[in-house]
C-alpha positions as CSV (number, residue, x, y, z in Angstrom):
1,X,-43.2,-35.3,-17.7
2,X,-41.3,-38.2,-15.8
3,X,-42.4,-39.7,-12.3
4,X,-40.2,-40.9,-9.6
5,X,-40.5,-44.4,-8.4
6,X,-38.3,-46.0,-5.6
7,X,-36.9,-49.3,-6.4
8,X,-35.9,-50.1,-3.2
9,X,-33.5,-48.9,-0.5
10,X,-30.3,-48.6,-2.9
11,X,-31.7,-46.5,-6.0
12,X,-34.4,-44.6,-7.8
13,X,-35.8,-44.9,-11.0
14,X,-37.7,-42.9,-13.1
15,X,-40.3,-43.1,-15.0
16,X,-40.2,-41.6,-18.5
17,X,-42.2,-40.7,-21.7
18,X,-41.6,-43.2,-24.5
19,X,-38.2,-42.6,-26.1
20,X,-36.4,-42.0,-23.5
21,X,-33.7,-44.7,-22.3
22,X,-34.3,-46.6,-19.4
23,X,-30.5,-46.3,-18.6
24,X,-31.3,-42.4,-18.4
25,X,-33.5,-42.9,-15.8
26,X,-31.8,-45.0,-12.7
27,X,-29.5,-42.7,-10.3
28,X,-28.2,-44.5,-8.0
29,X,-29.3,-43.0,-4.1
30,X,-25.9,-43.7,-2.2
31,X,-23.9,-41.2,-0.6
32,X,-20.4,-41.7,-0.9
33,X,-18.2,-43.3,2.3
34,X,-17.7,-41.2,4.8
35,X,-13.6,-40.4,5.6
36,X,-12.1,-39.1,8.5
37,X,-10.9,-35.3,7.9
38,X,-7.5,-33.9,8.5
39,X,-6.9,-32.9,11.8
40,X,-5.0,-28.8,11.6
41,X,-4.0,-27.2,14.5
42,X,-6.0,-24.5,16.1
43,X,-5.1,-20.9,14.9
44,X,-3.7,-19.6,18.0
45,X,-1.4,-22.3,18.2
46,X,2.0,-21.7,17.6
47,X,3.6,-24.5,15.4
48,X,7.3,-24.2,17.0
49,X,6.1,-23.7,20.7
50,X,7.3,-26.5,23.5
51,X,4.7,-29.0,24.0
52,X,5.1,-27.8,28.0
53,X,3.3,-24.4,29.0
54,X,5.5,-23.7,31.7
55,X,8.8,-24.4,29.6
56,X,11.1,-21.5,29.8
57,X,12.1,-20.1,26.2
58,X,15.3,-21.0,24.4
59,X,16.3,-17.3,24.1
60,X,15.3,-14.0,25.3
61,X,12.6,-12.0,23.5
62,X,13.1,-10.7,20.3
63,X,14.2,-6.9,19.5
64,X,11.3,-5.4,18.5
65,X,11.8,-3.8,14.5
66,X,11.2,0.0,14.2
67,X,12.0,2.6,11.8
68,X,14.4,4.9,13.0
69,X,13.7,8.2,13.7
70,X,15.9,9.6,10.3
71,X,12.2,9.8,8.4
72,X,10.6,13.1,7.6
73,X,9.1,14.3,11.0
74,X,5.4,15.1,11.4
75,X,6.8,18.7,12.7
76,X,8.2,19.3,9.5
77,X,5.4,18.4,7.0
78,X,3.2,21.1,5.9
79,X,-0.6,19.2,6.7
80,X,-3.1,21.9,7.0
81,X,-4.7,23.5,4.0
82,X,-4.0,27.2,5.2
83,X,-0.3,26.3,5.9
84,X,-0.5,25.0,1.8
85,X,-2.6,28.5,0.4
86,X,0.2,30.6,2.4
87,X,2.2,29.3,0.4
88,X,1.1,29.5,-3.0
89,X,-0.4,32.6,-2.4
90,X,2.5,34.5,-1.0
91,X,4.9,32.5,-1.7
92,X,7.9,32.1,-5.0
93,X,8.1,29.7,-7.4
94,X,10.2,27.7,-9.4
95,X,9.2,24.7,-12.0
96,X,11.0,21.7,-14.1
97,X,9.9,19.3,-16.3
98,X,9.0,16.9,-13.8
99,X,8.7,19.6,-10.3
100,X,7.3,22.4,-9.4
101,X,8.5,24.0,-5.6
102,X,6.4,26.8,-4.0
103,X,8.7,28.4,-0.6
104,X,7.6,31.2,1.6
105,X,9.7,32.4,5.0
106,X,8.5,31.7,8.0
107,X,8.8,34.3,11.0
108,X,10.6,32.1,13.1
109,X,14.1,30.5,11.6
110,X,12.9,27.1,12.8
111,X,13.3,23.8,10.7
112,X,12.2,23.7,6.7
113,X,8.7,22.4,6.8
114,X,7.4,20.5,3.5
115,X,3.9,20.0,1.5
116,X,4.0,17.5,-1.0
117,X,1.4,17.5,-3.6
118,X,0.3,14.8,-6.0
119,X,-2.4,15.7,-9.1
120,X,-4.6,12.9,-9.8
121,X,-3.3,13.2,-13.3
122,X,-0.4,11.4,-11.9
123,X,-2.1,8.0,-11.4
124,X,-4.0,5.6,-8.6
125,X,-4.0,6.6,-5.2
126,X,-1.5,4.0,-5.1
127,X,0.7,5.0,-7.4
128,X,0.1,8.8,-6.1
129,X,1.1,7.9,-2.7
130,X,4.6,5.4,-3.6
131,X,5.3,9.1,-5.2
132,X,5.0,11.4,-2.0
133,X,6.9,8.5,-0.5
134,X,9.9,8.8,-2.7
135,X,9.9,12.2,-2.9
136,X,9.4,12.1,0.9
137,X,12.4,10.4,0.9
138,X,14.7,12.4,-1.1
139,X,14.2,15.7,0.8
140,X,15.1,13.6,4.0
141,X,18.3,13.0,2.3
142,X,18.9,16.6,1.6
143,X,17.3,17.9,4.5
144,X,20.9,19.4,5.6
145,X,20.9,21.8,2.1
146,X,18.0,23.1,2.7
147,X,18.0,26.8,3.8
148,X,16.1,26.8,7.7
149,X,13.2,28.8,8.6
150,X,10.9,28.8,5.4
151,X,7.7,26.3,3.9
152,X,7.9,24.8,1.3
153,X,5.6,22.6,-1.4
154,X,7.0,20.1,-3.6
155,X,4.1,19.8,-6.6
156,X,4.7,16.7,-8.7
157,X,3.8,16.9,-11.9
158,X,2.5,13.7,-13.6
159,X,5.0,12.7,-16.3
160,X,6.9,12.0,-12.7
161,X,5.0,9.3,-11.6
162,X,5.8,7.7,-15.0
163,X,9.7,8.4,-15.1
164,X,9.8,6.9,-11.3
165,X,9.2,3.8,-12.9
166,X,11.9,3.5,-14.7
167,X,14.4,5.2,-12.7
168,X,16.1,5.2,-9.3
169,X,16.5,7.3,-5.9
170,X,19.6,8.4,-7.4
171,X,17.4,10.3,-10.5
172,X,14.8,11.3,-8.4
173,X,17.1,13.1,-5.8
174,X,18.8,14.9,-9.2
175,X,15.6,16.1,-10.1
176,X,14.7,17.7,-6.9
177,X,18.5,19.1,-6.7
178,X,17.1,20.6,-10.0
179,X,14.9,22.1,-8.4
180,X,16.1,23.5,-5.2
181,X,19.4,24.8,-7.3
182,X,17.1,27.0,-9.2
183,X,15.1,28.5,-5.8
184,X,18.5,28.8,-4.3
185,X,19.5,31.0,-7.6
């Protein structure tokens, strides 16, 4: 058991059982000097804005960045669960190694609509998802082959989601090709 003494205003000591160094026992009581901090700017600053509020800008304001309008529309995606059962209930089928697409006709002769389905087999959530968006994105290339007025739903098997990983747009887009020769057939 030790005790504390104080030893004046600069340092403390204390006390110990025999065997114990006396060097063990002082610990010095000052705090370190005191520096000025860095000064950073506030976060709603901007670092590059004129020093003078009222300062017209250099140039006019900035395009804003969008996506053009080339994507898969919302009207053409397949969303609801009924729309999906139509279609594998009613519905033909064809398969490949890496695809399997389920079409049914539609009553009207409007646009293709797709579904695009991703097992869990085929990965994270992450990895599910960067799957839909590729595939997404190879029907929108091919949009223009597809025949018009019918649903379809693009099932992913999960060797895909390994392949993509190794291979391009250029080899996914054959592999749906594949695919939508052999419906066509």
């Amino acid at each position: 058991m030790s005790i504390l003494a104080f030893r004046g205003p600069g340092a403390a000591v204390f006390l110990l059982p025999e065997g114990l160094s006396k060097n063990e026992a002082d610990l010095p009581a000052q705090c370190a000097p005191a520096q000025a901090q860095a000064r950073f700017p506030c976060a709603h600053v901007h670092p590059c804005r004129p020093p003078d509020p009222e300062a017209p800008p250099v140039e006019g304001p900035e395009a804003a960045l969008r996506l053009t309008a080339t994507a898969v529309q919302r009207r053409n995606r397949l969303s609801r669960s009924r729309d999906f059962d139509a279609v594998y209930r009613h519905g033909r089928s064809v398969s490949t190694r890496f695809l399997v697409l389920y079409w049914f006709p539609r009553d009207d002769q409007g646009e293709p609509r797709l579904g695009i389905a991703v097992p869990k087999g085929a990965g994270s959530a992450v990895e599910r998802n960067r799957v839909k968006r590729r595939l997404r994105e190879a029907w929108r290339e091919r949009l223009g082959q597809v025949p018009a007025g019918r649903d379809y739903v693009l099932i992913a098997r999960p060797a895909l989601g390994e392949s993509l990983a190794r291979h391009d747009a250029a080899w996914l887009g054959e592999r749906v090709d594949d695919v939508l020769g052999k419906a066509a057939a």
